[in-house]
C-alpha positions as CSV (number, residue, x, y, z in Angstrom):
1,X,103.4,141.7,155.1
2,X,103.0,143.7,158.0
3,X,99.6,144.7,159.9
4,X,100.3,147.4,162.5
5,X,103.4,146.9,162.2
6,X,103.0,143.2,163.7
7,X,104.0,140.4,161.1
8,X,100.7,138.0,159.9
9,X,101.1,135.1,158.2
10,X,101.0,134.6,154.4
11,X,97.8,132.8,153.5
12,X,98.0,128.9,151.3
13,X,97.3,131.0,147.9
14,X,100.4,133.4,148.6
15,X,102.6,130.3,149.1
16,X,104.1,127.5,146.6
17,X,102.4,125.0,147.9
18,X,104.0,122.5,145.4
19,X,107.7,123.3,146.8
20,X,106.1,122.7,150.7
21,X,104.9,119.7,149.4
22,X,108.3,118.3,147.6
23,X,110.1,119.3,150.7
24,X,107.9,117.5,152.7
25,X,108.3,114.1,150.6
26,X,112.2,114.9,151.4
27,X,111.6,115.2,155.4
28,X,110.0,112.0,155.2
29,X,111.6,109.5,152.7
30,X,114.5,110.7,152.6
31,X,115.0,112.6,155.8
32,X,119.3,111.9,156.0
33,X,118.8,114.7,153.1
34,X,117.2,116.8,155.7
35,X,119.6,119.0,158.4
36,X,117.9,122.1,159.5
37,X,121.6,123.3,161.0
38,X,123.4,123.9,157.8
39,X,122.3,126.1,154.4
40,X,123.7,122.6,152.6
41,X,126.5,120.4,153.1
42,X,128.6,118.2,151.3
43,X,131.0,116.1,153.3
44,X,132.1,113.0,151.5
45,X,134.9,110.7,152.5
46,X,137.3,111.9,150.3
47,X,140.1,108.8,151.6
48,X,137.4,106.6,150.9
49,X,137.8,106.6,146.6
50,X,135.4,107.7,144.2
51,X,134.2,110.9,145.8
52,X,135.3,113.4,143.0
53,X,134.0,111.4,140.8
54,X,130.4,111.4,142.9
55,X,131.1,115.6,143.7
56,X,131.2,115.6,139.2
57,X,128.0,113.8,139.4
58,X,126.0,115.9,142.0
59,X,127.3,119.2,141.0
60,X,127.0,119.3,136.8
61,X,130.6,118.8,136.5
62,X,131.5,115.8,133.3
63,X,127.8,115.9,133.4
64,X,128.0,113.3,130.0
65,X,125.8,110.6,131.0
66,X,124.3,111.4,134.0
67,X,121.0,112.7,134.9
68,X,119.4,115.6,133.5
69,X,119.0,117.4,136.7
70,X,122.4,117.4,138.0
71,X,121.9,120.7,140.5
72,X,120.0,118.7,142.8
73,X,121.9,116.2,145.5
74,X,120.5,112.7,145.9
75,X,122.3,111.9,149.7
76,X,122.9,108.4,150.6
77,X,125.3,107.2,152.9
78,X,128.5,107.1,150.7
79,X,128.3,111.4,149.7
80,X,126.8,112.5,153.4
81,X,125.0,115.3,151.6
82,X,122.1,117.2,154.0
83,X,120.4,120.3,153.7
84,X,118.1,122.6,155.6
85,X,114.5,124.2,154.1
86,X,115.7,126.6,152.8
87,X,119.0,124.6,151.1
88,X,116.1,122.2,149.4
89,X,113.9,124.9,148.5
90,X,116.6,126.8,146.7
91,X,117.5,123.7,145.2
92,X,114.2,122.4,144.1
93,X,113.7,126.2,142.2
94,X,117.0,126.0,140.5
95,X,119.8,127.7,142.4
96,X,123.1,126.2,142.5
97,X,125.7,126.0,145.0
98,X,128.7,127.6,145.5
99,X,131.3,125.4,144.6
100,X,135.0,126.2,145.5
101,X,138.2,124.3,145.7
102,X,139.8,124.4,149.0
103,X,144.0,124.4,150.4
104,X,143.5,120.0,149.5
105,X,142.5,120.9,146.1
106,X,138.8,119.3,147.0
107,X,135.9,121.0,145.6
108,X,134.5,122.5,148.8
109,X,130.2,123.3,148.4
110,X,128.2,125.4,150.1
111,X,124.8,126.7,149.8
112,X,124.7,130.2,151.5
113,X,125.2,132.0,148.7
114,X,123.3,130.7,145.5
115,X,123.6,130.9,141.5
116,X,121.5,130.7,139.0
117,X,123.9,129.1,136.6
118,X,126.6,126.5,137.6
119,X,130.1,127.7,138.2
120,X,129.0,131.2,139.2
121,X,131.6,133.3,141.2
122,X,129.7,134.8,143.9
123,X,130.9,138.4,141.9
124,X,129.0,137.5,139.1
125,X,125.5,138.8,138.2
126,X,123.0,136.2,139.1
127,X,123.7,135.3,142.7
128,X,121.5,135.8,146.0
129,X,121.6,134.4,149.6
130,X,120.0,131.0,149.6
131,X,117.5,132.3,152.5
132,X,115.9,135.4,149.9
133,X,115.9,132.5,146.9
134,X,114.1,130.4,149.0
135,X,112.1,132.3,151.1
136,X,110.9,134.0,147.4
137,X,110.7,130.5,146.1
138,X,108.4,129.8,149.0
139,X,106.5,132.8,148.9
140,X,106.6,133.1,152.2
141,X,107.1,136.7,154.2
142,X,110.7,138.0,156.2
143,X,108.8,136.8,159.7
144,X,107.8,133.5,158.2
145,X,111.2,132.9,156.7
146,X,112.9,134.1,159.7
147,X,111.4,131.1,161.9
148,X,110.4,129.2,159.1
149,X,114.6,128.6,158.7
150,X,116.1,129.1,162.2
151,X,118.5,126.4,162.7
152,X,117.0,125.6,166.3
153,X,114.1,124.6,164.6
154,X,113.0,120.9,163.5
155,X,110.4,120.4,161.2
156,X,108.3,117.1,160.4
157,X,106.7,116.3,156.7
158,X,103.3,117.1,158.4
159,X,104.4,120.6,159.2
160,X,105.4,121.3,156.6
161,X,102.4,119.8,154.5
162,X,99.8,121.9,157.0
163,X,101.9,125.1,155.9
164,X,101.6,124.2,152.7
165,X,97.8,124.1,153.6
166,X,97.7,127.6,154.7
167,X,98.1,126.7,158.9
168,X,100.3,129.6,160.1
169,X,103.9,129.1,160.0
170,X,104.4,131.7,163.3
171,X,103.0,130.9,166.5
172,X,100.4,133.2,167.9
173,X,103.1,135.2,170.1
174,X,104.6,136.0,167.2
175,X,102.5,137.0,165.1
């Protein structure tokens, strides 16, 4: 949205509130989930035993028997999994990352390009950068998103649940 040609903030009815919310619950009870400095990350001790099994498990792969939703990461200490706004936001609306296997033969993650189905090759139809599928998801502007998912930033629950509220997301100066 631009206003002479200066950027204004999208109002509470423009944005998904919902997802602000969701996000916000992350940042506050589970906030090892939370890294503002990476898109996602998945960095499991891989000498440790079991993590390929856990990677299967988080990511849809021999999904019989686990959880329905299987796109989304539940971090704890044992799979070191963290992601940014935007990485949870993508995640919460359904994008999946992408998911390759590296020189060791582990399955490497990463969330800056996103799919809407599992096992996507980022030449396949269906894939965006996980800052446009969230910053859509959001429903927030360029400007907002911009800030909103700078890596310098660090955002607490109640930010996030005041922008949620409508509170502008960029501060007066650049506006």
């Amino acid at each position: 949205m631009t206003n002479n040609n200066f950027s204004i903030n999208t109002t509470a009815e423009e944005r998904n509130t919902l997802l602000f919310l969701e996000i916000a619950d992350v940042l506050e009870f589970r906030p090892e989930e939370y890294n503002q400095r990476t898109w996602g990350e998945f960095t499991p001790d891989f000498y440790n035993g079991g993590a390929d099994d856990k990677f299967k498990v988080q990511f849809g792969y021999d999904v019989e028997g686990n959880a329905e939703d299987y796109n989304w990461i539940y971090a704890d200490e044992e799979c070191g999994s963290a992601l940014c706004i935007a990485g949870h936001a993508a995640a919460f609306s359904g994008w999946f990352p992408t998911i390759t296997r590296s020189h060791t033969d582990h399955p490497e993650v990463s969330w800056t390009v996103v799919h809407t189905a599992q096992h996507q090759k980022s030449s396949e139809p269906g894939h965006k950068y996980a800052s446009d599928a969230a910053r859509e998801a959001l429903g927030i502007n360029d400007a907002e998103a911009t800030w909103m998912f700078d890596s310098e930033r660090n955002w607490t629950p109640d930010d996030l649940r005041r922008f949620a509220a409508g509170v502008n997301i960029l501060p007066n100066d650049r506006q």
